[in-house]
N, C-alpha and C positions, 0 to 999 in steps of 0.2 A: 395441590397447593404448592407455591413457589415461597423460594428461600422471602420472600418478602413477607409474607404471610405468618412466616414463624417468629416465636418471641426471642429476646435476647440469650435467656434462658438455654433456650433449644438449641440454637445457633451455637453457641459456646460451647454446649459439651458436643454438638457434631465436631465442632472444628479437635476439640480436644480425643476424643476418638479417631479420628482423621488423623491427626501425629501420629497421635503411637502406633498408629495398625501398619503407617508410612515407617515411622521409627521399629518398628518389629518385621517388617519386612525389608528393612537397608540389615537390620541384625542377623537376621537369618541368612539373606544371601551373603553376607560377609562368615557367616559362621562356614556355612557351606562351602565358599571358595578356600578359607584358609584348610578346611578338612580335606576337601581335598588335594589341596597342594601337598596338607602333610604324607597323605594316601598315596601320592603320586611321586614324594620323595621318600617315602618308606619302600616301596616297590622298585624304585631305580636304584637304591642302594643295597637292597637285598640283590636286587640283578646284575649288579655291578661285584657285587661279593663273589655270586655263584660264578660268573664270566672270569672273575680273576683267578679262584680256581681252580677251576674246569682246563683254562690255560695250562696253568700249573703241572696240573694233575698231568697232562697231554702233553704236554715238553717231557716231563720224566719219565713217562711210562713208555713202552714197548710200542712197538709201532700195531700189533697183533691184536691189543688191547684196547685201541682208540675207539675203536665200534661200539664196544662193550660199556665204555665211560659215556659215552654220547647218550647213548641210550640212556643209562640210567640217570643220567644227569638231565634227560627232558621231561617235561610234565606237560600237565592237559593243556597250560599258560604258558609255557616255556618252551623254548625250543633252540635246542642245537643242535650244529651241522658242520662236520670239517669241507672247506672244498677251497678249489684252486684259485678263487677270486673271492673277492670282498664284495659280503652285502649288501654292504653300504658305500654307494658310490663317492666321491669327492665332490659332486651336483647336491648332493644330500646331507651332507657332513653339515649341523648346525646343532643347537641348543643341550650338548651332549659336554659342554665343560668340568661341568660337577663330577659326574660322571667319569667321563676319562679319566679326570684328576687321582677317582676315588681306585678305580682298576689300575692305574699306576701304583698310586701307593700302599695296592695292597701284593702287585707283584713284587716290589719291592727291587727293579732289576738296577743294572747299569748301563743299560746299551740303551737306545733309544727304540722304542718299538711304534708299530703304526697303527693306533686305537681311532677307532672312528666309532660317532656315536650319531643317531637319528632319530629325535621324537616328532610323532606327527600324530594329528588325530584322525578318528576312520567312526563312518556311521555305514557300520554291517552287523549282520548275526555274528555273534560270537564265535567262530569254531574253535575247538580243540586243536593241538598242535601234535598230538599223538592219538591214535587210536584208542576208545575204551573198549570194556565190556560192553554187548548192548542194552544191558539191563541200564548200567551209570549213564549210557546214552541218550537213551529215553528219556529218564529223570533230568539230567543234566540239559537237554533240549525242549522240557517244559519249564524247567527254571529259568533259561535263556531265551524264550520264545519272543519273537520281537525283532526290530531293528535297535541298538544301543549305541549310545555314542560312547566310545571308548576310545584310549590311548595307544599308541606301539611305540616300544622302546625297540630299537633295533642297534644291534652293538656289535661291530667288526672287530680282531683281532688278532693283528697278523701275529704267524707264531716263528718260532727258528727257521724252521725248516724250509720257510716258503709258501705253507698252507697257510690259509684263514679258517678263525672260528668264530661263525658266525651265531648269535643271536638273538633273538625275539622275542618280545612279551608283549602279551595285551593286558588290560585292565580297564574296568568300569570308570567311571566316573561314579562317586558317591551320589548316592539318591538325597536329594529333598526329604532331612525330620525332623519334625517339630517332636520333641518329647516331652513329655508331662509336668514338666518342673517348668517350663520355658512356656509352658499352655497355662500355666496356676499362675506362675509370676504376672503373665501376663492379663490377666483374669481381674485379680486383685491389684495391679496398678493401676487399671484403668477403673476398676470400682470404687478404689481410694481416692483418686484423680477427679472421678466428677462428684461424690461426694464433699471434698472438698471447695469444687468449683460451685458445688448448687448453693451448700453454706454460705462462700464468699456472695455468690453473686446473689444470693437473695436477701442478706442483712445488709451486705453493702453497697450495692450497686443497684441489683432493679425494685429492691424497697423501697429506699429513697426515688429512683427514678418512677417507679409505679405512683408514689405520693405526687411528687410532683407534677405528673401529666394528671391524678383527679382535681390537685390546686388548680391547672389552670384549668380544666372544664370550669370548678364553679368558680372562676373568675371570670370567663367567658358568658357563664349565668347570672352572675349579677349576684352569688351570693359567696362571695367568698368569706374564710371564718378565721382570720388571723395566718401569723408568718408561721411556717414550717422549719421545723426542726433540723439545724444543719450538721448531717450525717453523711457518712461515706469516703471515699477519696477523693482528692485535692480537688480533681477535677468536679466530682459532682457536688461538694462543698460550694465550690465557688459559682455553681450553677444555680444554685440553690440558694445562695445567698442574693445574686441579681435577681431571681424571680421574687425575694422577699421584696427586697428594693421599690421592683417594678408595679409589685401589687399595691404596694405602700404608697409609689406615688400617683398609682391611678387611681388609688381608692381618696385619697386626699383631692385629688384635681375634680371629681365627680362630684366628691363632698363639699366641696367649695361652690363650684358652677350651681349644683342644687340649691344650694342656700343663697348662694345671689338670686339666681329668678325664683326663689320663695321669696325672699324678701322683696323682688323689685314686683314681683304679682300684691302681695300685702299693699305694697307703696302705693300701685297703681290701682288698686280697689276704691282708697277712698277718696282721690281725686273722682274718679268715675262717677263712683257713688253718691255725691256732691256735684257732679254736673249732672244726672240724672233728677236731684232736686229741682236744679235747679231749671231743669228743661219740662218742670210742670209748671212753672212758675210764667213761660210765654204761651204770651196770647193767642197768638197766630197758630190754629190748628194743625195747618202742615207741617211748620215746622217743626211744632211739638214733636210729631208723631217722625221726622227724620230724625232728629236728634234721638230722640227711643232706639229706634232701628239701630244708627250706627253705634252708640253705645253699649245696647246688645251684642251686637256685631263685636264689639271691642273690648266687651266680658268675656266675650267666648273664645277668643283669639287668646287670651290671657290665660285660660283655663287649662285649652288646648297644649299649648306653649308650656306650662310645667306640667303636665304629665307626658309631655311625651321628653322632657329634660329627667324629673324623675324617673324614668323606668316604669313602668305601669306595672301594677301587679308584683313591685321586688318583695311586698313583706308577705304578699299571700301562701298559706300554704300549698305546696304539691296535694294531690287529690289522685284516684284514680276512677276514670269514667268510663263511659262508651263514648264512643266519636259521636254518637246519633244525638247523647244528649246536649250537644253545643250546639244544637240547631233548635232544639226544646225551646216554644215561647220567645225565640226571636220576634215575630210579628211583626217583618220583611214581605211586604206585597211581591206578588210576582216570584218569592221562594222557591223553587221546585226541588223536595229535598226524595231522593231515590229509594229503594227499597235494597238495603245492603246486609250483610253480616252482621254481627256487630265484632266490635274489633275494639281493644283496652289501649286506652292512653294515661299517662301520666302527664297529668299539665295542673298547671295554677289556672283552676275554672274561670274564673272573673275576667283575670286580664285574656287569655285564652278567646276565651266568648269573642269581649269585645274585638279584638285581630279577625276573628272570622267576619264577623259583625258589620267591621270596616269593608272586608274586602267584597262582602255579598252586596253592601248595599254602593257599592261604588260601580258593583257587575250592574246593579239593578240603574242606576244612576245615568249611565251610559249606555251599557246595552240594553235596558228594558227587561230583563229576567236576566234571575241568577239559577244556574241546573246546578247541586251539588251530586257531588257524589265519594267513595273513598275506598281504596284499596291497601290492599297489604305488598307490599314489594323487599324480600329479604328479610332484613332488621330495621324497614320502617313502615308507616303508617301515610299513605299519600292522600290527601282531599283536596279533591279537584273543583272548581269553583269557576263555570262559563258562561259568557252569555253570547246573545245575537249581536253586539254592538259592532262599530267599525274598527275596532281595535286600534294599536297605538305603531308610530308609525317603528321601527325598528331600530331605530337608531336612538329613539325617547325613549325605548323600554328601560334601561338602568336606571333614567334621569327621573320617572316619576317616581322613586322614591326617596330622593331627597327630599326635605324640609321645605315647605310654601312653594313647593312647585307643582301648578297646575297647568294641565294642558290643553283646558278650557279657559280663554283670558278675558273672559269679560268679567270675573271678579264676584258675580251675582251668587247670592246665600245659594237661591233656587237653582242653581244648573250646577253648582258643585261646593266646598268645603273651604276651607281656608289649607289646602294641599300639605294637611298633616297627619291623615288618615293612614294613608299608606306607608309611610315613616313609622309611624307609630303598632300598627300592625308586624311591620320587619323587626323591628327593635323587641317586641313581643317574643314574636316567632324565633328568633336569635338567642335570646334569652333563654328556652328551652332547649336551647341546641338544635335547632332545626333550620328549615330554607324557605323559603319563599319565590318563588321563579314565577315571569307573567312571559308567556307565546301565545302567539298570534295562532287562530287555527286555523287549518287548512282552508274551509271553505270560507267563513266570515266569524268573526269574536274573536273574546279574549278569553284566554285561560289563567288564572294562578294557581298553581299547585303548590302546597303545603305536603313537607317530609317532615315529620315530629319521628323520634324513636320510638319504637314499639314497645307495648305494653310489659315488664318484668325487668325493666332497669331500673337501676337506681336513682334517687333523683338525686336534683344536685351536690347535697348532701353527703350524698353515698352512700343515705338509707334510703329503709323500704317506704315507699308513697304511703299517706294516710288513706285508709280503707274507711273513713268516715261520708255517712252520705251528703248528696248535698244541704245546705240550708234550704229552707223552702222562699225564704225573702231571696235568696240565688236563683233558684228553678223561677220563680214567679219574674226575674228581672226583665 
């Protein structure tokens, strides 16, 4: 699954474990570099003490003596050496200020002497600078085992006489540790940190925002149930308050548009209804009988026209079925309904019905048979609805479902509808959250395919579908 996939929720606290593990490892290597700086200036000033000395010692003492002091003055790490030149060349002379400074004043002389200092670093086995025992060897060589990166302080110093004394030291670079206290703190701020964050973000942030995306589903459904409650931060307050706004003034503009074509259907009833009188009243048989027709015709155009301004099916309840039983008692010639699964839907039966209803007998209409059929795909429910016909040219597919468009124009009851079928079918199908798609098929027909969600969702609502069965005056319709 990709970061797109995961909730806000989740997101948040990776990002927030993300810091700190960032932020606990800039603290670490920062801990580390300052340790061992200190490590590396505790070590140079211990060798800086023992070099000054050592000097010391070797200026005052007897010349017979000098071997004797050498010696015991080097260790496995240490090393000094009287000889006729400097260790440390003047090519090499760098990063040894402190240093010098510190062997200066701790000879404490008056004449100027020639201290030369050289640190550089070396990636080798560590060796000893004196011979051990081989037993310390051994040990001391499986302690060591390895390549290490390590430091050399190397430190010249010319003495009276003319000789130099030279010395040496290596040391490690501190290891990489995390200790216990620095694993716990770390432990517990990051436990307290998305604790924190899940509190924040679930009362304040994706509470409201989870409410507000189920608002707009059943706004999208046709059932939505009053403004929601303005919570959260500024930003989601204000987000929250437009969508009150918006629902407000779609639910008024709808409210309105309904009640005009209620009332302009009422209005136009009984003029109708009064020239239907009035068209039994002529003599002339044929005419009678066109005046019938078209006023027919002109009832039903009426009819047509607010339900499909209404919403078909907004006050019906959700219901849960089998897909099979929305083909029950159609009594659609030419029907051919397959032998599937069955497979649970949640829909509003009635208007549901009819959308199929519309779209079978429009296959039948046109292409002469309607084949059904209906699969499960992911988290929806597809029913496939084709026939033999010549299907629609491609560029008309979007366009038949607008409102009185048909794309048969000779206008007649017999070859097709007053081009509200389809519209009304979508508006349907929408209304449950679902799609409606019409392709051309490969060889010859048309297909619509219907994706409703599958069965164990909530309905618009955001409760559970009534488990009532159908009425039987429904089954019988």
């Amino acid at each position: 699954m990709n970061a797109r996939g995961w909730g806000l929720r989740t997101q948040i606290a990776l990002l927030v474990l993300s810091v700190l593990c960032v932020a606990q490892a800039i603290s670490l290597w920062l801990f580390v570099d300052e340790r061992s700086m200190a490590v590396q200036a505790a070590i140079a000033a211990e060798a800086a003490g023992r070099a000054a000395n050592v000097a010391r010692f070797i200026e005052e003492s007897p010349e017979d003596m000098h071997s004797e002091i050498i010696r015991a003055a080097s260790s496995p790490l240490v090393r000094f050496e009287l000889a006729d030149a400097a260790g440390v060349t003047p090519d090499h002379r760098d990063d040894g200020g402190a240093v010098e400074a510190r062997v200066r004043a701790l000879l404490e002389e008056g004449f100027s002497r020639d201290i030369r200092v050289y640190v550089h670093s070396t990636e080798q086995v560590i060796q000893p600078f004196v011979n051990l025992p081989p037993e310390r060897a051994d040990l001391r060589g499986k302690l060591m085992a390895g390549t290490i990166a390590a430091l050399e302080l190397e430190i010249s110093v010319g003495l009276t006489g003319g000789r130099w004394l030279n010395i040496g030291t290596r040391f490690e670079r501190p290891p990489i540790q995390w200790p216990w206290a620095s694993t716990a703190s770390f432990v517990l701020t990051a436990a307290l940190l998305l604790i924190v964050s899940f509190w924040f973000l679930l009362t304040r942030l994706t509470g409201p925002l989870n409410a507000l995306a189920a608002a707009s589903d059943r706004l999208g459904r046709g059932t939505a149930d009053g403004a929601l409650v303005v919570v959260g931060p500024k930003e989601v307050r204000d987000l929250t308050h437009s969508f009150n706004t918006m629902q407000d003034r779609l639910t008024r503009f709808v409210a309105d548009r309904t009640q005009m074509l209620a009332a302009l259907a009422h209005d136009l009833r009984s003029p109708l209804t009064a020239l239907r009188v009035h068209s039994d009243m002529v003599d002339d048989p044929e005419i009678a009988d066109g005046l019938a027709i078209s006023l027919q015709e002109m009832m039903e155009m009426v009819e047509a026209t607010l339900d499909y301004a209404q919403g078909v099916g907004r006050d019906e309840e959700s219901i849960q079925i089998d897909v099979a039983e929305l083909f029950t008692h159609l009594n659609l010639a030419q029907l051919d309904i397959g032998d599937f699964p069955p497979l649970k839907l949640t829909v509003k039966f009635s208007a549901m019905r009819r959308a199929i209803r519309n779209l079978a007998d429009n296959a039948i209409r046109y292409g002469g048979n309607a084949k059904v059929s209906w699969r499960e795909v992911e988290d929806t429910v597809e029913i496939l609805i084709e026939d033999d016909g010549p299907g629609i040219p491609e560029d008309q597919i979007e366009h038949v479902f607008a409102p009185y468009v048909r794309l048969e124009t000779s206008r007649s009851q017999k070859t097709g509808g007053h081009g509200l079928g389809l519209s009304i079918s979508r508006s349907i199908i929408l209304a449950h959250g679902g799609t409606v798609e019409l392709t051309n098929c490969e060889q010859r027909g048309l297909r619509a395919t219907i994706s409703l969600p599958k069965d164990g969702q909530m309905d618009a609502r955001g409760q559970q579908p009534s488990q009532n069965p159908l009425p039987k005056k429904v089954i019988a319709a």
